[in-house]
Residue frames as a rotation matrix with the C-alpha (Angstrom) as fourth column:
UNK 1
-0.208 -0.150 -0.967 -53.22
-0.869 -0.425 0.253 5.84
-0.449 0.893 -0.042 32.42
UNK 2
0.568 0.404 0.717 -54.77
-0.090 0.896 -0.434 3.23
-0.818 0.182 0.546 30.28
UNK 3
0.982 -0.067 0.174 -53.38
0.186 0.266 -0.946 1.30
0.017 0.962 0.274 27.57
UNK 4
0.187 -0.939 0.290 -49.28
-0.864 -0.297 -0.405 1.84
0.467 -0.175 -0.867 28.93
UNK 5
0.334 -0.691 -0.641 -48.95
0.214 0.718 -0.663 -1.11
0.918 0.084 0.387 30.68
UNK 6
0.866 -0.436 -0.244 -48.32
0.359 0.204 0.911 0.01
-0.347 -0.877 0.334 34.22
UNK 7
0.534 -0.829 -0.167 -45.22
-0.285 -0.363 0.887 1.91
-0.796 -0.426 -0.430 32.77
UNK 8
-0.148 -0.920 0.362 -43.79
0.099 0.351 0.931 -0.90
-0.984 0.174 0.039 30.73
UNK 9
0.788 0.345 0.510 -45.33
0.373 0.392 -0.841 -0.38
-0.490 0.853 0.180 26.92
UNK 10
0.829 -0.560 -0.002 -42.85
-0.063 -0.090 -0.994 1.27
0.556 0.824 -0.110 24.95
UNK 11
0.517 -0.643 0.565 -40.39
-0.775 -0.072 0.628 1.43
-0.363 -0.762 -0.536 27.91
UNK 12
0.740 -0.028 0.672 -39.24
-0.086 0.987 0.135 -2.32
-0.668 -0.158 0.728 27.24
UNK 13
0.816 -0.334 0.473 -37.91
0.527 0.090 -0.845 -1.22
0.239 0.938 0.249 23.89
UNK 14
0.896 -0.407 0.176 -35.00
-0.442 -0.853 0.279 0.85
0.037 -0.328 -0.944 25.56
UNK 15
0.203 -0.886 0.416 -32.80
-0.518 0.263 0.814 -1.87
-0.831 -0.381 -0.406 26.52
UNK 16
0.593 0.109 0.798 -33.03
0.582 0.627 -0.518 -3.42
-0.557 0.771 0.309 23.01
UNK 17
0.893 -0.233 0.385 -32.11
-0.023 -0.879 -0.477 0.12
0.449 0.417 -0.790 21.59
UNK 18
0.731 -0.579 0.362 -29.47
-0.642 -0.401 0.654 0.47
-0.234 -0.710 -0.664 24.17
UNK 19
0.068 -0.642 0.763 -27.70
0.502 0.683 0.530 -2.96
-0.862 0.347 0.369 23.24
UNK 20
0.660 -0.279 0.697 -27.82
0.724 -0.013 -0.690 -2.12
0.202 0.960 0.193 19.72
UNK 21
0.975 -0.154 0.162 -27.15
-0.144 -0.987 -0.073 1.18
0.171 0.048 -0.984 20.08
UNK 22
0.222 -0.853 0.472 -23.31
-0.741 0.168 0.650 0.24
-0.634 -0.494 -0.595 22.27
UNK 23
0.309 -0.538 0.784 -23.06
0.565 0.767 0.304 -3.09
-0.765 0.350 0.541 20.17
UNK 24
0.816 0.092 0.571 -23.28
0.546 -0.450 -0.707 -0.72
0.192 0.889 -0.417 16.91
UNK 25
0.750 -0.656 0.082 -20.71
-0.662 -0.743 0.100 2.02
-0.004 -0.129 -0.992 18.61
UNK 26
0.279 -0.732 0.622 -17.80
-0.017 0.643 0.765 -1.22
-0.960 -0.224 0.167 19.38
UNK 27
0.674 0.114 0.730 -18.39
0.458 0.711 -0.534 -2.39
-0.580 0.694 0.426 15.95
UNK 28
0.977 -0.177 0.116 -17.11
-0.075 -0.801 -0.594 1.09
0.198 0.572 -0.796 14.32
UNK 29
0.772 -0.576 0.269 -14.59
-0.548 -0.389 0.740 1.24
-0.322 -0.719 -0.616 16.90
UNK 30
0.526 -0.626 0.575 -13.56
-0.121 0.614 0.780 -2.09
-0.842 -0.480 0.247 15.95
UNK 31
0.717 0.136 0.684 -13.75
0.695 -0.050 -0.718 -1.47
-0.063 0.989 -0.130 11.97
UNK 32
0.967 -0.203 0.156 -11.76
-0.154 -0.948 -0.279 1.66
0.204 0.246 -0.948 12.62
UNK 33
0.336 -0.852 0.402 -8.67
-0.545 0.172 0.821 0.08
-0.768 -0.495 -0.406 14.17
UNK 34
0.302 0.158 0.940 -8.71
0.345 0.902 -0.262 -2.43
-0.889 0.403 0.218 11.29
UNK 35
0.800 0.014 0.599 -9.15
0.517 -0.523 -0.678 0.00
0.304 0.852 -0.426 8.68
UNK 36
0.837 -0.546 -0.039 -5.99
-0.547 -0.829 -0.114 1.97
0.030 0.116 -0.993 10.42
UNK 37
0.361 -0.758 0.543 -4.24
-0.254 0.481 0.839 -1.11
-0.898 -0.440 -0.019 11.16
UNK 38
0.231 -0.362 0.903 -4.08
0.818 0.575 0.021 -2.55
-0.527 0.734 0.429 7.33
UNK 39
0.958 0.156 0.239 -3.34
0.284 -0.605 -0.744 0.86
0.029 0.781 -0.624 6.31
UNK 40
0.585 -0.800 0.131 -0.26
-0.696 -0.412 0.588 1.09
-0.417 -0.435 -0.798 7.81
UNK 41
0.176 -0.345 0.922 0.59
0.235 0.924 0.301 -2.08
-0.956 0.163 0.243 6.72
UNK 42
0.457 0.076 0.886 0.22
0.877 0.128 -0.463 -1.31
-0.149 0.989 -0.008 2.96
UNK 43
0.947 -0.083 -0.312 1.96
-0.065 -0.996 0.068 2.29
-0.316 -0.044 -0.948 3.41
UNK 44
0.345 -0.910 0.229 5.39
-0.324 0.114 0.939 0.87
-0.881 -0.398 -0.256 2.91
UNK 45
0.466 0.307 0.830 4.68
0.503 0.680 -0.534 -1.17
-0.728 0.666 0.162 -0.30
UNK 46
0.272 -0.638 0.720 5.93
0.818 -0.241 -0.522 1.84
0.507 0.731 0.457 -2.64
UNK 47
0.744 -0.209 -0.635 7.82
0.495 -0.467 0.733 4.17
-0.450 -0.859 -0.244 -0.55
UNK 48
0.043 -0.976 -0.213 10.55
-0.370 -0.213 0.904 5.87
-0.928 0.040 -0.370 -2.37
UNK 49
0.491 0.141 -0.860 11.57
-0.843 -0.173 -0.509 5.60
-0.220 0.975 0.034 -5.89
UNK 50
-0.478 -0.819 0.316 14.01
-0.735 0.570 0.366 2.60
-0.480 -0.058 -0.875 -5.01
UNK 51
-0.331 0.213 0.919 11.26
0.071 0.977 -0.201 0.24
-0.941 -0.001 -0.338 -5.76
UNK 52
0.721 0.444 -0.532 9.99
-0.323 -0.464 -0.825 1.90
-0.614 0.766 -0.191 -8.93
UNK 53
0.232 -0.510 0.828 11.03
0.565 0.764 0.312 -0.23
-0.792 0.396 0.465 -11.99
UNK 54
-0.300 -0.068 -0.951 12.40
-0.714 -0.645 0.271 1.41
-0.632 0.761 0.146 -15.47
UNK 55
0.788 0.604 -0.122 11.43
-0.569 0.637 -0.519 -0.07
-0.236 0.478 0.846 -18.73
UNK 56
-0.225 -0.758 -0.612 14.57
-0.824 0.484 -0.296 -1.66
0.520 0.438 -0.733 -19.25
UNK 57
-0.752 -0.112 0.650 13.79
-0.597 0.534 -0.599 -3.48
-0.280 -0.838 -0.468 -15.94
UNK 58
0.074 0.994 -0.077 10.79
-0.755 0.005 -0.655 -4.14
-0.651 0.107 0.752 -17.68
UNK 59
0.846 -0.181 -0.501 11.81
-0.332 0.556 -0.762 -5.58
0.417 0.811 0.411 -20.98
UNK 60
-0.598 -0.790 0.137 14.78
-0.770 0.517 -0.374 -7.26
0.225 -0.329 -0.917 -18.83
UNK 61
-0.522 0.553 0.649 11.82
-0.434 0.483 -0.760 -9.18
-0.734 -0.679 -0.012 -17.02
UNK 62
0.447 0.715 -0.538 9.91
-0.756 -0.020 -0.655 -9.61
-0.478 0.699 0.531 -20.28
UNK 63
0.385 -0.351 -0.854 12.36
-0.786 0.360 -0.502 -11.16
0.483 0.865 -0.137 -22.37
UNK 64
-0.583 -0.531 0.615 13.82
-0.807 0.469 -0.360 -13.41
-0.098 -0.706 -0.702 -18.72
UNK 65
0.185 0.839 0.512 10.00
-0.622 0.504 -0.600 -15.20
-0.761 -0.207 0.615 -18.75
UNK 66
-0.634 0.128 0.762 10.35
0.568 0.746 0.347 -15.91
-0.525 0.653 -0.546 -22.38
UNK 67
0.500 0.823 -0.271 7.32
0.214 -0.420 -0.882 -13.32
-0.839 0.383 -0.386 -23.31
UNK 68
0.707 -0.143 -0.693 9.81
-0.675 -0.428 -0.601 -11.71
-0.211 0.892 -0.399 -26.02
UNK 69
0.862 -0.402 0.308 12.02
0.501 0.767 -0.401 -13.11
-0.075 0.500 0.863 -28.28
UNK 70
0.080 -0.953 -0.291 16.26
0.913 -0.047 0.406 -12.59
-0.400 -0.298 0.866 -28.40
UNK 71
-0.631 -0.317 0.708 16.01
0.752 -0.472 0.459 -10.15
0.188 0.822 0.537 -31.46
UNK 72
0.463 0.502 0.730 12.56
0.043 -0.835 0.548 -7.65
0.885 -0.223 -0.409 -30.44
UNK 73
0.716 -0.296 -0.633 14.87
0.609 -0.178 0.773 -7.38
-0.341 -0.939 0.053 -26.87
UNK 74
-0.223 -0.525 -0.821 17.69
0.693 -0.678 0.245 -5.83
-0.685 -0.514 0.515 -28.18
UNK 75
-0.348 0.083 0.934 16.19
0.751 -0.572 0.331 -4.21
0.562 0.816 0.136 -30.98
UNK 76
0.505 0.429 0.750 14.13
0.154 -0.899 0.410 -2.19
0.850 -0.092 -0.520 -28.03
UNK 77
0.581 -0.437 -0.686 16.90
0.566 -0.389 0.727 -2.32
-0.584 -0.811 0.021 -25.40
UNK 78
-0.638 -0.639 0.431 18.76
0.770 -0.514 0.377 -0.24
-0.020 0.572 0.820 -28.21
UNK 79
0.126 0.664 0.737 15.45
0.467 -0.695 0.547 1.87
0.875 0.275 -0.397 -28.86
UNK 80
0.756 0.653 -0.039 15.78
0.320 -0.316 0.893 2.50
0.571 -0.688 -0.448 -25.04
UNK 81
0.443 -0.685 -0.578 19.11
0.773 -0.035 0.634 3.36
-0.455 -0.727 0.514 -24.59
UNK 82
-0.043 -0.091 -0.995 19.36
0.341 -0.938 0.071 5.87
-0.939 -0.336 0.071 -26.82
């Protein structure tokens, strides 16, 4: 057969393909473990309503910083209690 090379013309390209091909399949593999490992990690973050703030907690935090002033605190910790 002429013009093949004895075998080796496109042949050669196989083991090129082949590496990719296996280096490509790890990569996922290793992306996937990653991607399930920091999800777990971040599942915990708001679990449960315990961590869930009200707005008082809010305008408690607001007014701790300094953001509000003595008088617009309790005017709306009154608005928010009732």
């Amino acid at each position: 057969m002429m013009g093949w090379g004895n075998g080796h013309g496109w042949m050669g390209f196989g083991g090129i393909f082949m590496i990719l091909f296996w280096g490509l399949v790890i990569l996922g593999a290793v992306a996937l473990l990653r991607w399930l490992w920091m999800s777990g990690k971040d599942s915990g973050k708001d679990s449960g309503n315990a961590s869930r703030k009200t707005a008082l907690d809010i305008l408690q935090e607001r007014y701790a910083r300094g953001e509000i002033e003595r008088d617009e605190y309790e005017r709306k910790r009154r608005d928010l209690e009732g």
